[in-house]
N, C-alpha and C positions, 0 to 999 in steps of 0.2 A: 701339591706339596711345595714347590716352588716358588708359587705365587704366597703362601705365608710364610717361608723360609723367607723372602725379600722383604716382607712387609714386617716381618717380625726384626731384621738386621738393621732395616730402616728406622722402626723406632731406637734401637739400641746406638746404633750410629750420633742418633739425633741428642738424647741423653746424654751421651760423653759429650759429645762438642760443649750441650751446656754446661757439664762443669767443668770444663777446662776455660771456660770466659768467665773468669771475676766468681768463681762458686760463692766466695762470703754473703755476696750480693742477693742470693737466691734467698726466697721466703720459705720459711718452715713447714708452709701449706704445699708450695710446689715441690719442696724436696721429699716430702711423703707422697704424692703425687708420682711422682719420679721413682722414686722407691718401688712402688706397687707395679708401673709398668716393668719396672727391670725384673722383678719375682713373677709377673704373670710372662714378661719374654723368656724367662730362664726354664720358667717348668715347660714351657711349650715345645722350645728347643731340646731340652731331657726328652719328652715326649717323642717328637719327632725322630730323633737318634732311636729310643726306644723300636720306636714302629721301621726304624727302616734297617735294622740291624738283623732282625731274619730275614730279611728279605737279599740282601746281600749274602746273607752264607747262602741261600737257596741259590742264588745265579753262579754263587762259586764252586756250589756243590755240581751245577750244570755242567757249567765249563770242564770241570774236573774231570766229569764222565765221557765227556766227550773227546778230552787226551790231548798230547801234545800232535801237530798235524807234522805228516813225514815232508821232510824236506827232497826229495829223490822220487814224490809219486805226487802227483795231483789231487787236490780234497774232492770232494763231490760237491756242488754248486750248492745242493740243500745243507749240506753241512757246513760247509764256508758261510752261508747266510747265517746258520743259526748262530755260529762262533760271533760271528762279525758285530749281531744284533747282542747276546750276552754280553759283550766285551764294552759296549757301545752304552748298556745298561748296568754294567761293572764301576765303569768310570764314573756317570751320573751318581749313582748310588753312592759311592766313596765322598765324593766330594760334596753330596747334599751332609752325609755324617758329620766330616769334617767340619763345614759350615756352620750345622747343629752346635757337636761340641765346642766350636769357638765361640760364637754368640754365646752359651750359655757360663763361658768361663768368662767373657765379658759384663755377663750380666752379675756377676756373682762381682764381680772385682767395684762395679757401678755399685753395689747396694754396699759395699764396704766402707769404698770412698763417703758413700752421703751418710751412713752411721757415722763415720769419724767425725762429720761435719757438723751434725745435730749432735753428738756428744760434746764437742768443743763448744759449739754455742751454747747449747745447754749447761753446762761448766761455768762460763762465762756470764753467766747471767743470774747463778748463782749467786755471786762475785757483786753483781753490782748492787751498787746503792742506789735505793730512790731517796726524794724529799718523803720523810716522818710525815705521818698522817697527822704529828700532833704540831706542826710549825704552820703560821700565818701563811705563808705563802704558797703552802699547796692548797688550800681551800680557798684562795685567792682563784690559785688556776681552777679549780673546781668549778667554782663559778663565773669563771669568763667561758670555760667550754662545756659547759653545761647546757644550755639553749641549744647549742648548735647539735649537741649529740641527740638532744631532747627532738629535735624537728626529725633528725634521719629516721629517729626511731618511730616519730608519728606516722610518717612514710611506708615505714615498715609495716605499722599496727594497721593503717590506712589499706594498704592490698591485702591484708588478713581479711579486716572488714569487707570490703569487696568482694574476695573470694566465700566470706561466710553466707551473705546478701544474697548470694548468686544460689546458693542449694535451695531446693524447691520445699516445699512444708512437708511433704510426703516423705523427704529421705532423712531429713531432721523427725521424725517423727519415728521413722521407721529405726534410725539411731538411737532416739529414745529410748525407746520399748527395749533394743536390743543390749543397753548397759542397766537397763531395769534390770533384765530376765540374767545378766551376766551378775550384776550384785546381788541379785537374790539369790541362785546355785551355786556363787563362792561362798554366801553367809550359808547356808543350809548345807554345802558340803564338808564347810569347817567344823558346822557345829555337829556335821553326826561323823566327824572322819574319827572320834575316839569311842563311839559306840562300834563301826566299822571292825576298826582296827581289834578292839575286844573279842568282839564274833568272831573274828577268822583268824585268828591267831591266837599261839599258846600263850600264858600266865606265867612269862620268864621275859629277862630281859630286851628281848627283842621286840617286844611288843615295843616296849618306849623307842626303842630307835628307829623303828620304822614310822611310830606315828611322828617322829622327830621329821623325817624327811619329807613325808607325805605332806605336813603340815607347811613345809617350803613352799611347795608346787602352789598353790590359792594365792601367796602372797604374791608370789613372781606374777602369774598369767593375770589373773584378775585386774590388776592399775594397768599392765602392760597391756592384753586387750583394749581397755576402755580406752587408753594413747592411739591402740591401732583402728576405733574405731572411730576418734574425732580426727584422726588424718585421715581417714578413708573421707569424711563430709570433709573437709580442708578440700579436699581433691578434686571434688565432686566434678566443680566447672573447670578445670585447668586451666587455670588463669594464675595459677602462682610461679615463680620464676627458680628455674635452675638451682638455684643458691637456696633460696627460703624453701624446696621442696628439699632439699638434701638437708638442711638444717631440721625440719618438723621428722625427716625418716631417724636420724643420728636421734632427737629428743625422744623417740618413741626407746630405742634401746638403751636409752638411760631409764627412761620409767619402768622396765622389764630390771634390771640391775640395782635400781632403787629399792623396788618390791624383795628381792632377794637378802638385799643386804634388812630390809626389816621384817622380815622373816626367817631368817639364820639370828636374830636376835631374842625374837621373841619368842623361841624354840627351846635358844641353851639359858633365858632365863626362866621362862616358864613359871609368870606371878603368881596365873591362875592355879595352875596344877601342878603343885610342889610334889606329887611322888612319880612323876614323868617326868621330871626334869632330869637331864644327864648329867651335867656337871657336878659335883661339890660344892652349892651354894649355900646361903643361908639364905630361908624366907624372907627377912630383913632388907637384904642386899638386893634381890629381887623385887620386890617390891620398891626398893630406892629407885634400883636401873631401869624399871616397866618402860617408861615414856620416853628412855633413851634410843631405843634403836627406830624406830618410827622420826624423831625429829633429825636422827642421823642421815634417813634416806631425804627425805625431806629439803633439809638443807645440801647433802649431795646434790642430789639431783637440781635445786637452783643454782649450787656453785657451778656446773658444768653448763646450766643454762646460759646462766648471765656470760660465762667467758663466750662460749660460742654466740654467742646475740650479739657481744660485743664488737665482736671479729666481722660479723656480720655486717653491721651497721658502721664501720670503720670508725671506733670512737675514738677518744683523744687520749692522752696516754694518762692523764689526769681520773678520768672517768673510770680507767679500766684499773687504777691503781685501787681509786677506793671501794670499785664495787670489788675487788680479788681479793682487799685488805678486809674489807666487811665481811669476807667469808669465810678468809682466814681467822679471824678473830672468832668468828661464831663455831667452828671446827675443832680450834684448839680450845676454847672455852668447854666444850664437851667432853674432848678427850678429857680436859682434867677433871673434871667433874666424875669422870668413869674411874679414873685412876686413884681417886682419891678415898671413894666409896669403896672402889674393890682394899685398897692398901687396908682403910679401917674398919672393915670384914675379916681379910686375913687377919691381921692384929686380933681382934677380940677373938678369934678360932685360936690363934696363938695361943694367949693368955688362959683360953680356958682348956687347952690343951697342959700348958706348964702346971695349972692349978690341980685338972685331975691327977697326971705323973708327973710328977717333977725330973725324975730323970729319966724320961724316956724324951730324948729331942730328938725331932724331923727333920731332916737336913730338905727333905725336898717342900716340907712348908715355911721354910728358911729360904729356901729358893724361893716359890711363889711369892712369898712377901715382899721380897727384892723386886720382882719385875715392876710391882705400879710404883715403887717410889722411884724408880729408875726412869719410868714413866713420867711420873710428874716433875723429877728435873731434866728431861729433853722439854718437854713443853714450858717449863719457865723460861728455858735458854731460848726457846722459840718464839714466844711474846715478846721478850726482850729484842730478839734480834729485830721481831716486827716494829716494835718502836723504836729502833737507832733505824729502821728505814730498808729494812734486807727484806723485804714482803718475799720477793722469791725462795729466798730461804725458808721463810716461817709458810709459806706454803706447801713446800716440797716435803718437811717434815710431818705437816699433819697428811697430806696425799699418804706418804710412805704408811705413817702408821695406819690408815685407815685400810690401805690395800693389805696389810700384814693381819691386821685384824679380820680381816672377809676371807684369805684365803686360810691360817690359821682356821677361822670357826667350820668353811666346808671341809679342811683337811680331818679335823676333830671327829664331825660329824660321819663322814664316812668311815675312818676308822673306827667307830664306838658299832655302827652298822655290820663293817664285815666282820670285825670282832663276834659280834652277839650272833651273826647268822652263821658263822661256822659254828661257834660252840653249841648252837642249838643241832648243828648235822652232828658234829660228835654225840652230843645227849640222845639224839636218833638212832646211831650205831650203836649204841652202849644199851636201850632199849631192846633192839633189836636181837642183838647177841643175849639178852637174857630171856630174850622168848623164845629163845630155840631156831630163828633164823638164820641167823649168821655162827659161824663157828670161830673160835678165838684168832686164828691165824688172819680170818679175813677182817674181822671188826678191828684188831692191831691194825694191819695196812689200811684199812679206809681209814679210818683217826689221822694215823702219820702221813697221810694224801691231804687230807684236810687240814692239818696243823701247818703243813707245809706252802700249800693254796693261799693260805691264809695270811702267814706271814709275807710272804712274796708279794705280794696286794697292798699289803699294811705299808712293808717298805718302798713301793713305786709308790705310795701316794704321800710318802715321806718325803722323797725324794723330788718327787713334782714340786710340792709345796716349797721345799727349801727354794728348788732351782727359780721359781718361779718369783721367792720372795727376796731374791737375790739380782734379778732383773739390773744390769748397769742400765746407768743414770742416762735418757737420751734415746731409749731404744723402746718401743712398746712391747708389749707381749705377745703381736703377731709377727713383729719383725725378730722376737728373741726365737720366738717357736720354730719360722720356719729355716734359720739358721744351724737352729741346733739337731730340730727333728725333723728337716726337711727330704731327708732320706728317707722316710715312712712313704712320699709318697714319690720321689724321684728315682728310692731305688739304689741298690750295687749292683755289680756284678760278682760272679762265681763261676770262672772261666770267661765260657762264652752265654753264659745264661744271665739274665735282667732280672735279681730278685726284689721283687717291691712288695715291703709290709703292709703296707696298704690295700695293693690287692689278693694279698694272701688272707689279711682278714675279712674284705668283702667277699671269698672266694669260700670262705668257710660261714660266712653267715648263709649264703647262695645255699652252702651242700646242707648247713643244718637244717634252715629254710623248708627247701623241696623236699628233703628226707622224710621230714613232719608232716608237708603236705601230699606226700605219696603216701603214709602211713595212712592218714587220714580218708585220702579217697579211696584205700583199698580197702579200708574198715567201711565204710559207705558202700561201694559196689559188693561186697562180702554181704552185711548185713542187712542190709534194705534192699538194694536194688535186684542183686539176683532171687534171693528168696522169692520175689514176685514173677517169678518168669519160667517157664514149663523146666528147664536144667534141672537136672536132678544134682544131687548132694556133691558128685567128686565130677561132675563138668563145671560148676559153678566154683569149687574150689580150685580147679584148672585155669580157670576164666580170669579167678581174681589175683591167682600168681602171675599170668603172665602180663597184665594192666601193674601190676609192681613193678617187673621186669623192665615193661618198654618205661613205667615212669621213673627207674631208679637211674637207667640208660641216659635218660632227656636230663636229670638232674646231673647227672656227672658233665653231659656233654657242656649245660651250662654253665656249673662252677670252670670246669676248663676256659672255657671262652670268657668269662669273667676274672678269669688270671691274663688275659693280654694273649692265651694262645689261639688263634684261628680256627677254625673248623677244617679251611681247607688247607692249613698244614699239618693236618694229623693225617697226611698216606702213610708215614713210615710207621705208625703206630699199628693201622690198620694191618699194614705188610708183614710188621710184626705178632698183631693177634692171627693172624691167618694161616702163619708158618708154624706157630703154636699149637691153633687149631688140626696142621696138617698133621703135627707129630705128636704131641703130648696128648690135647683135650679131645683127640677124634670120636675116642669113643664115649666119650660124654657128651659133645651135642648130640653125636648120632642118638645115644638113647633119649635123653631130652626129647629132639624133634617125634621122635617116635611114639614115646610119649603123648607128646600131644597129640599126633594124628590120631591115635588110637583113640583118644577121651574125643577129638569131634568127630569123627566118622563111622566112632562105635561100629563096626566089622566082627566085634565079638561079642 
């Protein structure tokens, strides 16, 4: 504990010093860098305090029992030793805590200071002007630094080639086959996921939502596998270097995020299967947007390519303007093409709305209407800024809407989901109550249970989505997360107790877990296994309660110790069921044990 108490202070130490020399100085790659050591020293340190915080009340709980020593009589040798050694490990203990929680308030004050720093720059950079892509003398510089960036990059292409050269025919082959056999059970389980989905589910709304979600999954894993499978041949010979090996792992979960975001597209338009679609579209408008969300991922995933290849290959500041500006341009070209389609869809739903009622108006198709033209004048204002020369700006805009747009459609889709699967449990109660199952008292409260589940679900995934699409500028979403919900897994306290949501929830996955699978094996030893064995009928049901028994025992003991509590500090637990057992439960294990003696040793 010591030896990473120092090692972990050491880094921490090392980190402040660097920004305290010239921080502006530092690069955006090492202040992320920097970042992540200070979040992985900080949880460690929480950790460490965590683990050594019982361990201190147990030495103090020692000492305590053992009293203040008389000053007027002599201690006994054995007992001055044990004092001497608790006291010895009193002080250790205190001062490892201590140590913990400074490091880890150090660490917290570290990741502050470099959020401020990458917010400022980032700000800053906002702000600045480049040379217009449309003036002579940036295509001037374009091509004086254009060779040069062109050779680093051959370099680069050149150790690809190398390391491709180097895999044997066998594993290139045996790659083959295996993105064969992956595009052929993504095409063949997309195409039967709505027969699937049919078969096993009722003819109510839920069916579309479910296959809405299922139909995600093929899009995400499928390109993302196929990434994971030509880095795996990339890899083969290891001969690729530190940097371009962290570069192809980073590109592989963009092609798993690419597939996502064209799959969340082609779900809530849904060209093919206009009466599964979720949304409120028109046929029209769907079929306009089909080819949209596929060239959305598409060119995502090369904008994200090219900057990081850029960074890569250290290109010139010419080079990385236009390829950032070329995909700037290609990004907001689509948004408005989306915005403008959807604006003159609304419109004509308008218009044929005024022409059936004339006086019935929608104030909330008044609001829709409003969002894509509002839409396509941010993006005018964003092209424009792109030609007076603010490329960062007119980037940052089409980023933002893009991200608003991905976490919007999953916010969407999973509320359309818990929506349709709760009201299909109420339809279930409300059945149920009219077969004579349920009695009116109980089907009321299951409903008002479910009504309630349900919204509470609805609103955390409201509320994610806001927070999330709310993100200040400078900060990413793993740095905003572990900020704000980093107490999930560091923890408060409640008194003298360490409660951490995190392992309260893996502590009830634990108990539901084992519960299932104790249920499971006693249904096995019940049904199969004793039947086959000389037991007659009430030894074998003896047999199978008490295989519950010892495994409902082992499951509890492991959800406990998957909460952070020990095995071997449950004596007082123990001390406590014992003194229980001496007064209250006596005469129930007595008959228990009894019980069973009687079913094995059969005496009567």
């Amino acid at each position: 504990m010591s030896t990473v108490l120092d090692k972990t202070q050491a880094a921490v130490t090392r980190i402040q010093e660097r920004l305290k020399q010239k921080p502006q100085g530092i690069e955006d790659t090492e202040l992320v860098a920097m970042r992540d050591t200070l979040q992985e020293a900080q949880s460690r340190a929480d950790d460490i305090a965590a683990q050594l915080e019982p361990e201190l009340a147990g030495v103090q709980a020692r000492l305590k029992e053992l009293g203040t020593p008389a000053p007027d009589a002599p201690e006994p040798p054995d007992i001055a030793q044990q004092r001497a050694q608790l006291t010895k490990r009193q002080s250790l203990l205190d001062s490892q805590i201590k140590l913990a929680r400074l490091m880890g308030v150090d660490a917290r004050q570290g990741q502050d200071q470099i959020s401020v720093l990458r917010r400022a720059r980032f700000q800053a950079e906002l702000g600045e002007r480049t040379q217009s892509l449309l003036t002579p003398s940036f295509w001037r510089n374009v091509m004086r630094d254009a060779p040069r960036d062109m050779r680093r990059l051959d370099g680069l292409l050149d150790e690809l080639g190398d390391s491709l050269r180097a895999v044997p025919t066998h594993v290139w082959s045996t790659a083959l086959a295996l993105a064969m056999l992956l595009l052929l059970g993504g095409e063949v389980g997309r195409r039967g996921l709505a027969t699937s989905t049919v078969r096993h589910t009722q003819p109510a709304r839920l069916r579309r939502s479910i296959f809405a979600v299922l139909t995600v999954v093929p899009y995400t894993v499928v390109p993302g596998l196929l990434a994971t499978i030509l880095l795996f041949v990339l890899r083969w010979g290891g001969e690729l270097g530190a940097d371009l090996s962290a570069f192809l792992q980073q590109s592989v979960i963009v092609v798993y995020l690419a597939g996502a975001m064209a799959g969340l597209g082609t779900v809530l338009l849904s060209p093919a299967r206009p009466s599964w679609r979720l949304p409120a579209l028109t046929d029209g408008l769907a079929n306009t947007l089909a080819w949209v969300p596929a060239v959305f991922a598409v060119t995502f995933a090369l904008a994200w390519t090219a900057q990081r290849l850029l960074e890569l290959i250290n290109a010139s500041l010419s080079t990385i303007l236009l390829v950032n500006g070329a995909m700037t341009v290609a990004l907001n070209i689509l948004i408005g093409f989306t915005a403008l389609s959807l604006r003159s869809s609304l419109r004509g739903q308008a218009q044929q709305a005024s022409a059936q009622a004339p006086a019935a108006a929608s104030p909330v198709l008044s609001w829709a209407r409003a969002v894509p033209s509002v839409l396509v004048f941010v993006i005018s204002v964003s092209l424009v800024a792109f030609l007076l020369g603010f490329i960062a700006l007119s980037s940052l805009v089409a980023q933002e809407i893009i991200w608003l747009a991905v976490i919007g459609s999953i916010t969407y889709l999973l509320v359309v989901l818990i929506t349709d699967v709760f009201d299909s449990l109420v339809a279930k109660v409300g059945r149920e109550q009219a077969a004579g199952l349920l009695s009116a008292q109980q089907a009321r409260t299951r409903c008002q249970l479910l009504v309630l589940i349900s919204g509470m679900l609805r609103l955390m995934l409201v509320l994610s989505a806001i927070a999330l699409v709310l993100l200040p500028f400078g900060e990413n979403p793993g740095e905003w997360l572990q900020r704000r919900l980093g107490f999930l897994t560091s923890g408060f306290k409640v008194g003298e107790a360490q409660i951490r949501p995190a392992s309260i929830a893996s502590t009830m996955i634990v108990l539901l877990a084992g519960v299932y699978a104790v249920r499971v094996l006693r249904t096995w030893i019940s049904d199969q296994f004793l039947p086959v064995t000389r037991l007659d009928e009430s030894m074998r049901t003896s047999a199978a309660n008490l295989v519950g028994y010892l495994g409902y025992f082992a499951v509890v003991m492991m959800a406990i110790s998957s909460l952070g509590i020990g095995l071997e500090r449950m004596a007082w637990i123990v001390s406590a069921l014992s003194v229980g057992i001496g007064f209250g439960l006596q005469a129930v294990v007595q008959n228990f044990v009894s019980g069973v003696i009687l079913v094995a040793e059969r005496p009567i």
